[in-house]
Residue, then its C-alpha position, 0 to 999 in steps of 0.5 A: x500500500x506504501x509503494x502504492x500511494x508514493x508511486x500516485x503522488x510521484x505520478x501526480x508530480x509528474x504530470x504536473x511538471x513538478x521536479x521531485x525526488x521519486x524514492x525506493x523502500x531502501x532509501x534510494x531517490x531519483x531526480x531527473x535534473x534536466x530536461x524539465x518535465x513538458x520541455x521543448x527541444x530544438x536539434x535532435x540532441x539532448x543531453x540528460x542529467x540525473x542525481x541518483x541517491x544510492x539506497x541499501x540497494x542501488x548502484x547505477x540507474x538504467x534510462x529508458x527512451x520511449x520505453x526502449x532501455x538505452x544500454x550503454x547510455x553516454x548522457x546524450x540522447x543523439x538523432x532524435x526523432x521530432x515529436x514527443x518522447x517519454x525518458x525514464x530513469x530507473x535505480x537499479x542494483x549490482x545484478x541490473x534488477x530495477x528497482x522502485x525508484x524512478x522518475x520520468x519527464x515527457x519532452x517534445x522534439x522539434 
């Protein structure tokens, strides 16, 4: 029920183009920097900056782009398509399982 109402309220923040910190049980939080939620991007590059506070568990973030996992992930998106896109960020532990902290932004690409 905890993990639960966290990811509601995370999610509300999210659509609200609120920047905050989304948290794990262990103690990990995710914050997606820049780009800001609802941003728009000139060019088809971007570059993404995260702050991950490493929990009992977490030792790296995973980034999705479009639901896609970017394995590999340098910081900058390169040949984005125009349109929107969704980017995702997910703690993650020694053994690549994701855990419950993440965060997210929707961006549009002109």
């Amino acid at each position: 029920m905890k993990r639960l109402v966290m990811a509601s309220i995370v999610a509300v923040m999210l659509v609200a183009g609120v920047s905050a910190w989304a948290g794990d049980e262990d103690g990990s939080q995710l914050k997606i920097v820049s780009p800001e939620n609802g941003a728009v991007v000139k060019g088809d590059q971007l570059e993404l900056k995260y702050e991950l506070a490493k929990g009992q568990h977490a030792t790296h973030a995973h980034v999705y782009l479009d639901g896609q996992y970017q394995k590999g992930f340098s910081g900058t998106f390169k040949s984005l398509a125009p349109g929107k896109h969704e980017i995702k960020v997910i703690a993650a532990n020694h053994d690549h399982k994701t855990l419950a902290a993440e965060a997210a932004v929707t961006i549009e690409v002109q």
